[in-house]
Kinemage of the C-alpha trace (Angstrom):
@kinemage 1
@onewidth
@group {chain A} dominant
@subgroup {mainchain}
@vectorlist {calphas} color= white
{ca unk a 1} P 0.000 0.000 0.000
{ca unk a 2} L 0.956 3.780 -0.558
{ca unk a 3} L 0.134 6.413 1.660
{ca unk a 4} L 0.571 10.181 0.918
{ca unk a 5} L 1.164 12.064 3.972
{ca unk a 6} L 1.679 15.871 4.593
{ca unk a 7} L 4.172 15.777 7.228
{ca unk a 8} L 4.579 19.554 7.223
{ca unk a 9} L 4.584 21.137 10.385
{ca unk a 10} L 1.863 23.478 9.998
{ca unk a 11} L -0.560 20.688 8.895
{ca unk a 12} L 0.149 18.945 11.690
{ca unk a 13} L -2.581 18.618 14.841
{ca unk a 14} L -1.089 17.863 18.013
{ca unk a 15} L -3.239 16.174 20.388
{ca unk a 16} L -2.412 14.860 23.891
{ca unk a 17} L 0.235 12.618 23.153
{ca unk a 18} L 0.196 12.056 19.355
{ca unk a 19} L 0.843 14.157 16.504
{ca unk a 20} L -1.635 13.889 13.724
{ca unk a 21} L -1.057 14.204 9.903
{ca unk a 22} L -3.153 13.411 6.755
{ca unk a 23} L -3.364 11.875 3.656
{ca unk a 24} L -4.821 9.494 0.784
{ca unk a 25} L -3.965 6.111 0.848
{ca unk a 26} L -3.776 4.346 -3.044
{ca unk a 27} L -6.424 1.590 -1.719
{ca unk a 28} L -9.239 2.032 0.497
{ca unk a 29} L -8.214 1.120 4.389
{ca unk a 30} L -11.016 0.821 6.153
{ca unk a 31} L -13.664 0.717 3.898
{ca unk a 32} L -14.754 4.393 4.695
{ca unk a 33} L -12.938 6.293 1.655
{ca unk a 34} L -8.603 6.761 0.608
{ca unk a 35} L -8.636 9.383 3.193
{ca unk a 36} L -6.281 8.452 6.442
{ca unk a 37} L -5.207 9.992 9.458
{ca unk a 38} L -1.905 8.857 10.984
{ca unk a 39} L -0.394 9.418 13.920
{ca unk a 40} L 2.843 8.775 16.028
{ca unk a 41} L 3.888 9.717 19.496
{ca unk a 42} L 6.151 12.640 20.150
{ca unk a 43} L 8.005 14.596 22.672
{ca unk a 44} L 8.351 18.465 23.437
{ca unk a 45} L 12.096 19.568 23.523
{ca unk a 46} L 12.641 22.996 23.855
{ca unk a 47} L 16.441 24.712 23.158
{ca unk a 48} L 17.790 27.944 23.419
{ca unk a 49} L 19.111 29.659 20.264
{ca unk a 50} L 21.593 32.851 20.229
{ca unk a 51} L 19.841 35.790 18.240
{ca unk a 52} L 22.776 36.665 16.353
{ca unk a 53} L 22.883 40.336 15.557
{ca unk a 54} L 19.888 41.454 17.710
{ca unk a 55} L 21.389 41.811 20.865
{ca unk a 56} L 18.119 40.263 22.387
{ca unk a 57} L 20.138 36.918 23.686
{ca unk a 58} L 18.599 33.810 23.786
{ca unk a 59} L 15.389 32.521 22.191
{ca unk a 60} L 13.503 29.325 23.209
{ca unk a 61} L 12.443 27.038 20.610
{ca unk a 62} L 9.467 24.491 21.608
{ca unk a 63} L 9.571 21.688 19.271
{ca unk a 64} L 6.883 18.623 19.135
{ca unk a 65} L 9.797 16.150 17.930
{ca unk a 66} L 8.708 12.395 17.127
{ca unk a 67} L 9.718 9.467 19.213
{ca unk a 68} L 12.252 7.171 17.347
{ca unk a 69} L 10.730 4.287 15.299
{ca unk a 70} L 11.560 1.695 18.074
{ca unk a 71} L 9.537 4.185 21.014
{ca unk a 72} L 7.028 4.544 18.222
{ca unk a 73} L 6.517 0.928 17.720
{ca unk a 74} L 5.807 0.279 21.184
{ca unk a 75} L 3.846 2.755 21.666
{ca unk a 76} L 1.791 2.292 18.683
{ca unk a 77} L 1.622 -1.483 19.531
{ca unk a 78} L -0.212 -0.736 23.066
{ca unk a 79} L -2.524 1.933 21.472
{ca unk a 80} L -3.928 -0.660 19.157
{ca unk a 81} L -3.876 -3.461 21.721
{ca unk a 82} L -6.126 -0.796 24.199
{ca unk a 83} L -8.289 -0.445 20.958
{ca unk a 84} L -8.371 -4.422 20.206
{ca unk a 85} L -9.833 -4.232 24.172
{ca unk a 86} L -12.120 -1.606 24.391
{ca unk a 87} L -14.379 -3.054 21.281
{ca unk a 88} L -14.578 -6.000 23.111
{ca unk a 89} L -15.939 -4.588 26.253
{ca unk a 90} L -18.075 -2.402 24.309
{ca unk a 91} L -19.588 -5.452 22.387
{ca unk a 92} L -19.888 -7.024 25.267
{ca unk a 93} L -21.795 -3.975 27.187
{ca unk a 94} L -24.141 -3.512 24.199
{ca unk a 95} L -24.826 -7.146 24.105
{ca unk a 96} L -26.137 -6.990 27.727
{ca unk a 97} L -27.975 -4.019 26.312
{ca unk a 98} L -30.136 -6.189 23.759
{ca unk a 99} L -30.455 -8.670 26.444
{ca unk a 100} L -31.843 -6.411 28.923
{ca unk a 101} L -34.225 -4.909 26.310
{ca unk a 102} L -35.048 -8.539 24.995
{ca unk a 103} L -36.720 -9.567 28.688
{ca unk a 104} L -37.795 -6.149 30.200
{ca unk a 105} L -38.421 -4.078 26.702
{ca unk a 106} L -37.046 -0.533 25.724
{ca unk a 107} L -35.860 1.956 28.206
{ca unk a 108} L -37.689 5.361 28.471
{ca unk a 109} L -34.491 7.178 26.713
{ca unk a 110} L -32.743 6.575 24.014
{ca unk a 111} L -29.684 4.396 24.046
{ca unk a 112} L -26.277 6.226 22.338
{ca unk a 113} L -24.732 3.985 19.590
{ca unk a 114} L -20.659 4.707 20.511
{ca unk a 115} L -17.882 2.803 18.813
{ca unk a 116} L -13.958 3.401 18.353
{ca unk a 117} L -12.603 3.970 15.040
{ca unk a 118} L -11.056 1.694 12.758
{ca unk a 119} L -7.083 1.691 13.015
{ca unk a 120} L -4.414 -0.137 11.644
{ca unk a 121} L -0.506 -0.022 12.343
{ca unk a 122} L 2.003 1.285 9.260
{ca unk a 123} L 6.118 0.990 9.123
{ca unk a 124} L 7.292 2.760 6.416
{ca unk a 125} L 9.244 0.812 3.640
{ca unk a 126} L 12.776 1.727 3.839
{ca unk a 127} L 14.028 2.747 0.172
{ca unk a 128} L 17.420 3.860 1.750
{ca unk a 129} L 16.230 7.353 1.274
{ca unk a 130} L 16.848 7.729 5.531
{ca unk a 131} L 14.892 5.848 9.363
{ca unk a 132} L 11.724 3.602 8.654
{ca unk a 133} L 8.539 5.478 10.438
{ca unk a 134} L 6.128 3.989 12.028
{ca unk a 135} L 2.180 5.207 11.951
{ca unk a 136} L -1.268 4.524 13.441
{ca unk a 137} L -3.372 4.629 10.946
{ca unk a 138} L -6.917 5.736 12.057
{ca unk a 139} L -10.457 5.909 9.485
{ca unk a 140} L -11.473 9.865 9.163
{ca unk a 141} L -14.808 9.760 9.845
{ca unk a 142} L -16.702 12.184 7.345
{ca unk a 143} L -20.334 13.439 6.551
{ca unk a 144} L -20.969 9.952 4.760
{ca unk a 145} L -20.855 7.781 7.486
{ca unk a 146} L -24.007 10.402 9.342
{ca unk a 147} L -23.494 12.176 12.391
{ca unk a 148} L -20.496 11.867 14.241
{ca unk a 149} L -20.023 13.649 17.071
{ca unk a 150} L -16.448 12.996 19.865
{ca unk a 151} L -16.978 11.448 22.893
{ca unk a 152} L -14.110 10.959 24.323
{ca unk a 153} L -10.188 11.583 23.652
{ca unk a 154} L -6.703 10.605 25.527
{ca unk a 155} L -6.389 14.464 26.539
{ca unk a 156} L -8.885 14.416 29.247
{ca unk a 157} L -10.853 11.867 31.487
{ca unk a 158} L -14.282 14.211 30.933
{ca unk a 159} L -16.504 13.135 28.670
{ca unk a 160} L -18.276 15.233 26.647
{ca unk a 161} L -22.107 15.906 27.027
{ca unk a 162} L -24.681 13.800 25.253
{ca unk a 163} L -26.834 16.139 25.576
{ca unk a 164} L -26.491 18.734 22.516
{ca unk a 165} L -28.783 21.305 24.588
{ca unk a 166} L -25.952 21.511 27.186
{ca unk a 167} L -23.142 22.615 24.721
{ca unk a 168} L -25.299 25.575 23.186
């Protein structure tokens, strides 16, 4: 497979933990289009620079740097493992769910309809050209696939409101 990323810092999104970068992939992922997200893990180094000329001293650079492709692997690996999990234990909750609505009929609210998205692990091909990278590879979910609307993310333990009155 080919994937087209723009790696370019200013297309970049940094999340909590992961940077994210975009793309087309030459054959269709996940089903859901050639578009892709990928991500890898980074670190925040920041280094002092000498203005030269200005008299002003030092500068401080803050850089979002990514982890080597080992750290990256590793990481990666558990992210997709946690994934692998968490679809398991939410089949299993919405199973309980059907059950439950089977013997005792429907609930007086409505039930939300949550699931993770679709991801996939990538190591770059080495052609010589420099370091192998590695990438999760994560379905962009798009007006197609109907209304999507975040739950939850790795930044912060709160989720958001289900409730769309709340967030006007």
């Amino acid at each position: 497979m080919t994937l087209r990323l723009d790696l370019s810092k200013g297309a970049q999104k940094k999340g909590g933990f992961k940077l994210a970068s975009f793309g087309t992939a030459n054959h269709q992922l996940f089903g859901t289009g050639f578009d892709v997200c990928a991500k890898q893990t980074f670190y925040t180094a920041t280094r002092e620079y000498e203005q030269l000329g200005t008299g002003k001293g030092k500068v401080k650079l803050t850089q979002n740097i990514p982890h080597d492709n080992i750290t990256q692997i590793r990481n990666l690996a558990m992210e997709i493992a946690c994934l692998v999990w968490a679809r398991v234990l939410l089949d299993l909750v919405y199973k309980f769910v059907e059950k439950g609505i089977a013997s005792r009929g429907s609930p007086p609210f409505p039930i939300p309809q949550m699931r993770f998205v679709d991801a996939a692990m990538a190591v770059e091909h080495n052609t010589g050209e420099g370091t192998e990278c590695a990438f999760l590879l994560e379905e962009i979910i798009g007006e197609e696939q109907g209304e999507f609307r975040k739950y939850r993310n790795n930044v912060s333990a709160v989720p958001l409101s289900l409730n769309r009155n709340e967030d006007m």
